[in-house]
C-alpha positions as CSV (number, residue, x, y, z in Angstrom):
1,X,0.0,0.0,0.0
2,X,1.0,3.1,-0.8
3,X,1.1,6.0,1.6
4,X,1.1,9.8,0.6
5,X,3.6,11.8,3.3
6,X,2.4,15.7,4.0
7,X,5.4,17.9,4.8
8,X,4.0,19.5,8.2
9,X,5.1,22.7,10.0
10,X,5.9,22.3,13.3
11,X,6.6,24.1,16.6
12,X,9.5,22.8,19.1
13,X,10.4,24.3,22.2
14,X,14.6,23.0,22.8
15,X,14.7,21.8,26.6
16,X,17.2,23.8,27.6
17,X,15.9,24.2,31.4
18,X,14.6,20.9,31.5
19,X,14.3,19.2,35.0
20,X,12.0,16.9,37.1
21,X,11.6,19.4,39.8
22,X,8.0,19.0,40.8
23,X,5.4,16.2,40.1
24,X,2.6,16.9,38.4
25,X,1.7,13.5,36.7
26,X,2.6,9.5,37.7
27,X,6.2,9.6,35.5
28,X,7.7,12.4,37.6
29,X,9.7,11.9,40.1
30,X,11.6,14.5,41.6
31,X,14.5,13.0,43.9
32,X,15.6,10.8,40.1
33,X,18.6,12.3,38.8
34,X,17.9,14.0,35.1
35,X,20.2,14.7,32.7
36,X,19.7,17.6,30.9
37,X,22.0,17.8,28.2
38,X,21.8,14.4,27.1
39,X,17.4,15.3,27.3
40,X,18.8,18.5,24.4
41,X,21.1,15.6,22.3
42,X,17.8,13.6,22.5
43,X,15.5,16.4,21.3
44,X,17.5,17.9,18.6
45,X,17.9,14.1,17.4
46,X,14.2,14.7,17.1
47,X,14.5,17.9,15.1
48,X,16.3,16.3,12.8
49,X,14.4,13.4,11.9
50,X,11.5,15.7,11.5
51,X,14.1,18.1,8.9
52,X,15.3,15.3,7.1
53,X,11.8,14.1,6.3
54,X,10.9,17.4,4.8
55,X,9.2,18.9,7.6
56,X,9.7,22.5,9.0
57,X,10.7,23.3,12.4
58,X,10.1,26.5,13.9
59,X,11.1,27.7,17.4
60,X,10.3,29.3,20.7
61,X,12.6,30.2,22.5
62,X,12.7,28.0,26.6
63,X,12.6,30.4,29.0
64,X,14.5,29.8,32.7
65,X,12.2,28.4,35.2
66,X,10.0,26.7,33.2
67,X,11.5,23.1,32.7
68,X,8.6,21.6,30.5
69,X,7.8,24.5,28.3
70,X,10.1,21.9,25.9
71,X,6.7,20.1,25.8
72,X,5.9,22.4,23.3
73,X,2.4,20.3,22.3
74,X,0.6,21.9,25.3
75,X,1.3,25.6,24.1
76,X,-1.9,25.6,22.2
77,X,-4.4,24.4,19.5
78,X,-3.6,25.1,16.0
79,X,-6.2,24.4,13.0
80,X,-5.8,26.3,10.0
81,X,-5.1,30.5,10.7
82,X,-6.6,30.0,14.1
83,X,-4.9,29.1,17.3
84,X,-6.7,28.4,20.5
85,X,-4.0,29.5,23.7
86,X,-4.2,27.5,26.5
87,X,-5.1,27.7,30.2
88,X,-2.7,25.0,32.3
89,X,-4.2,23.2,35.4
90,X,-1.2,23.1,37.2
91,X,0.7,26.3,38.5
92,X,3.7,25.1,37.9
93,X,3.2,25.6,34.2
94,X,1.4,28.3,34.4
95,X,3.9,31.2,32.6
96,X,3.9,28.7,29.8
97,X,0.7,29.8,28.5
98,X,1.7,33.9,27.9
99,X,4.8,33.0,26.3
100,X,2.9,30.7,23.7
101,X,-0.2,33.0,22.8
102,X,2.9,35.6,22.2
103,X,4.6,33.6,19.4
104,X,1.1,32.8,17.8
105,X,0.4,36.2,17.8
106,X,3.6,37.1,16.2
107,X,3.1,34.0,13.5
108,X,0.3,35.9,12.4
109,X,-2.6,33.7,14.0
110,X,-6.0,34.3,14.8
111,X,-5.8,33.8,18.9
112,X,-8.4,33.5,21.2
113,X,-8.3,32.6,25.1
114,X,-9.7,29.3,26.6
115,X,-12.3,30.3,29.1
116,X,-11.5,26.8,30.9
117,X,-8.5,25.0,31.8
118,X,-7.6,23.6,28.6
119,X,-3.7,21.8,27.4
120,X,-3.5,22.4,23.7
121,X,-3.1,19.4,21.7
122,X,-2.3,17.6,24.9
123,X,-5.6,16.6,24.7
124,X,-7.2,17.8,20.9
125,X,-6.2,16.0,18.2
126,X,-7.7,16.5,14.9
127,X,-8.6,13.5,12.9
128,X,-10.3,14.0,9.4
129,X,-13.2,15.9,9.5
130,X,-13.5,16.0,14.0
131,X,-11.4,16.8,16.9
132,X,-10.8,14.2,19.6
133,X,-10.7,16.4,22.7
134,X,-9.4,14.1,26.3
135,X,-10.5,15.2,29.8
136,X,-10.2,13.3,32.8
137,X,-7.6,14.3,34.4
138,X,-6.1,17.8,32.3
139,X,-7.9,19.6,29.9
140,X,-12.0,20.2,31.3
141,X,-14.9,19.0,29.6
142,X,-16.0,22.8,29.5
143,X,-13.5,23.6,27.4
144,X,-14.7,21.2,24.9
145,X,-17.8,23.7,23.5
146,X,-15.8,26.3,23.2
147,X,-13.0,24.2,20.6
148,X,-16.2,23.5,18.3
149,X,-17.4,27.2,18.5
150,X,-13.8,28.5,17.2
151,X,-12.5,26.3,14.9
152,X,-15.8,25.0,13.8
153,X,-15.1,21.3,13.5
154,X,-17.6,18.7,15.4
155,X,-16.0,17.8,18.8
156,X,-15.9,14.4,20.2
157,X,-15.2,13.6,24.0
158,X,-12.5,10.8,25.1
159,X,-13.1,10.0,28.7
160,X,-9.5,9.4,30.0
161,X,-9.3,7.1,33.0
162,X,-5.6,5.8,33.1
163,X,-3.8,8.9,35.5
164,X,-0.6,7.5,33.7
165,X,-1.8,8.4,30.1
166,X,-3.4,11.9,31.6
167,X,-3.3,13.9,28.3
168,X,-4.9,12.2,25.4
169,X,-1.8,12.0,23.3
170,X,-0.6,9.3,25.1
171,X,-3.1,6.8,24.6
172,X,-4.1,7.9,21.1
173,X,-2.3,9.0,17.8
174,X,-3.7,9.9,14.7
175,X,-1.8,8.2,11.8
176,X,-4.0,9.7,8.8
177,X,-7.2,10.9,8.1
178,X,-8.7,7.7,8.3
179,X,-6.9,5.8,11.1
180,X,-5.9,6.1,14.3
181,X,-3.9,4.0,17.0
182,X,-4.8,4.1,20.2
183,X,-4.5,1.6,24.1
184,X,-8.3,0.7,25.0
185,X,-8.1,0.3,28.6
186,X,-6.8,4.1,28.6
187,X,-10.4,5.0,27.4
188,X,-13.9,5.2,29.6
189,X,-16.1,2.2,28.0
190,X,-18.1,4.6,26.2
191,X,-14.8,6.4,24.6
192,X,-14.0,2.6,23.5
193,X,-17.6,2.6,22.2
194,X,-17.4,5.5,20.6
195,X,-13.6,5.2,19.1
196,X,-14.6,1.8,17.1
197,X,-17.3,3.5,15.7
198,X,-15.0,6.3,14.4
199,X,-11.9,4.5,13.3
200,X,-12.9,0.3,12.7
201,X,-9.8,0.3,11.5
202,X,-7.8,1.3,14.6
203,X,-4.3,0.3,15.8
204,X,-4.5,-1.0,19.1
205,X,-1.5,-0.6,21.2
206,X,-0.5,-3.0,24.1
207,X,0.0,-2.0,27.2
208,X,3.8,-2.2,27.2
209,X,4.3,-0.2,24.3
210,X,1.8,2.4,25.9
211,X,3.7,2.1,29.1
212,X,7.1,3.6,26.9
213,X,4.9,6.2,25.6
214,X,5.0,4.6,21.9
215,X,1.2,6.1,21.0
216,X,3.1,10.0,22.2
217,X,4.1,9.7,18.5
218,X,3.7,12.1,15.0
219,X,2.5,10.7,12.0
220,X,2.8,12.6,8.3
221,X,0.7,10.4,6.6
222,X,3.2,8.1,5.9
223,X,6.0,8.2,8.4
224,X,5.4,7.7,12.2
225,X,7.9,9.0,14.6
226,X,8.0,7.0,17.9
227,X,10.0,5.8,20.9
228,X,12.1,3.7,20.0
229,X,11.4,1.2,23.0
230,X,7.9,0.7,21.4
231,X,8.8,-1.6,19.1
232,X,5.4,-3.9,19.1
233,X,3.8,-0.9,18.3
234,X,6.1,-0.3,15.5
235,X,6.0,-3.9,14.0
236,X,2.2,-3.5,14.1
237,X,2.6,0.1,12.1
238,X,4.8,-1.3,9.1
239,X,2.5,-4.0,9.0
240,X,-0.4,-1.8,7.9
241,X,2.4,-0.1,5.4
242,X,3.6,3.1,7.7
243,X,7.6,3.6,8.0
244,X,8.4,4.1,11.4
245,X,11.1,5.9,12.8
246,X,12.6,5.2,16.2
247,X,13.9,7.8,18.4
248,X,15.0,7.7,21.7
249,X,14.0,10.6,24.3
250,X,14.0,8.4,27.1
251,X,15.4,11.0,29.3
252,X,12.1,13.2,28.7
253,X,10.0,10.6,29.2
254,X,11.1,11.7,32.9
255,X,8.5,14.3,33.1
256,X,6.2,12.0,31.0
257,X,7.0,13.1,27.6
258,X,7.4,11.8,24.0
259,X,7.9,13.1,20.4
260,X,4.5,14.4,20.0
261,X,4.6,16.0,23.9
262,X,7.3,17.9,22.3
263,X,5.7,19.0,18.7
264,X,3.2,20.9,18.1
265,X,1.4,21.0,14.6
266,X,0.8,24.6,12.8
267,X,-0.5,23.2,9.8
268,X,0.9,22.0,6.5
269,X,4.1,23.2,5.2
270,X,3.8,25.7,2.3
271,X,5.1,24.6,-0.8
């Protein structure tokens, strides 16, 4: 089968302040020892996969103090000219959100302000023609309505229940338009319900490849970057005729992050 690859723009924060120096999900731990230049070696490996694949890689700049602002996919929303900014549940995070809806605003975006907490696309995902928006632990379920009213696509709830997988790209990736892959038991029976009607055609992820973040991953249509320790995941992908690409960011898996936790899509590249 062939798959069509579409060069994506994309926003990456480098982690040059990254640290473990609070907990605000089940992967930190604050009294492990982090390395922070190799997490930078590990993250501009990333960058380069993504360059050498055609993509293009803008920048914000990390600011001190804020060691997960590298997690650049919680910045904001970002469908077509519009950007929704974001509103972090945890105060530890907080400044993130000013220094994000700054570079939109400076990209030329349409912004608008969440009026709930909401974590970007932590927890929306678009896929086709709707956007997957996860609560359960992060982003609210108020915050849901007001995703549909700006960027006008029809939103569809995923009930998180795991507290390990707290942001919905953890336990879900879209790989195209059409197909998704996703862990089950990270879902609220009716999300499960729900997610085989949508995508019959879905990936499912085991539980070990979930627990090394393998779904955290970013697809082009054709290539699908992932943790490298996934590898069940990515045996199951090339089956169905996707190239995966391995990368290891083990050391920002720390603060429970992946490639996708540290991407964040603007749109399509321009030609």
């Amino acid at each position: 089968m062939t798959m069509d690859a579409t060069s994506q723009r994309f926003l990456m924060c480098r982690p040059t302040y990254f640290a473990v120096d609070y907990a605000i999900n089940p992967w930190m731990d604050p009294t492990a020892p982090v390395d922070t230049e190799r997490a930078v070696r590990q993250w501009e490996r990333l960058r380069q996969v993504y360059r050498d694949l055609g993509h293009v890689v803008e920048e914000i700049t990390p600011l001190p103090g804020l060691p997960d602002m590298v997690f650049a996919a919680n910045g904001g929303t970002v469908v077509g000219d519009r950007a929704m900014a974001v509103q972090f549940r945890d105060p530890q995070r907080a400044d993130e959100a000013p220094a994000y809806r700054a570079w939109f605003e400076a990209a030329g975006f349409d912004v608008y302000d969440p009026k709930h907490v909401n974590e970007g696309e932590g927890d929306v995902l678009l896929a086709g023609d709707v956007l997957l928006a996860g609560t359960g632990f992060r982003t609210a379920h108020a915050s849901h309505a007001q995703l549909q009213e700006v960027f006008g696509y029809p939103v569809i709830t995923m009930q998180l229940v795991d507290p390990r997988f707290y942001h919905l790209d953890t336990a879900l990736t879209v790989l195209d338009e059409q197909t998704v892959a996703y862990l089950p038991e990270a879902f609220s029976p009716g999300s499960r319900a729900v997610l085989r009607r949508l995508f019959p055609d879905a990936v499912h992820a085991t539980m070990a490849d979930a627990e090394v973040l393998g779904l955290n991953a970013v697809s082009d249509g054709r290539h699908v970057v992932l943790p490298e320790q996934a590898t069940g995941l990515a045996a199951k992908l090339r089956d169905r005729g996707y190239q995966t690409i391995g990368v290891d960011l083990s050391e920002l898996r720390k603060a429970g992050g992946g490639p996708k936790c540290c991407t964040l899509r603007l749109g399509k590249a321009s030609k």
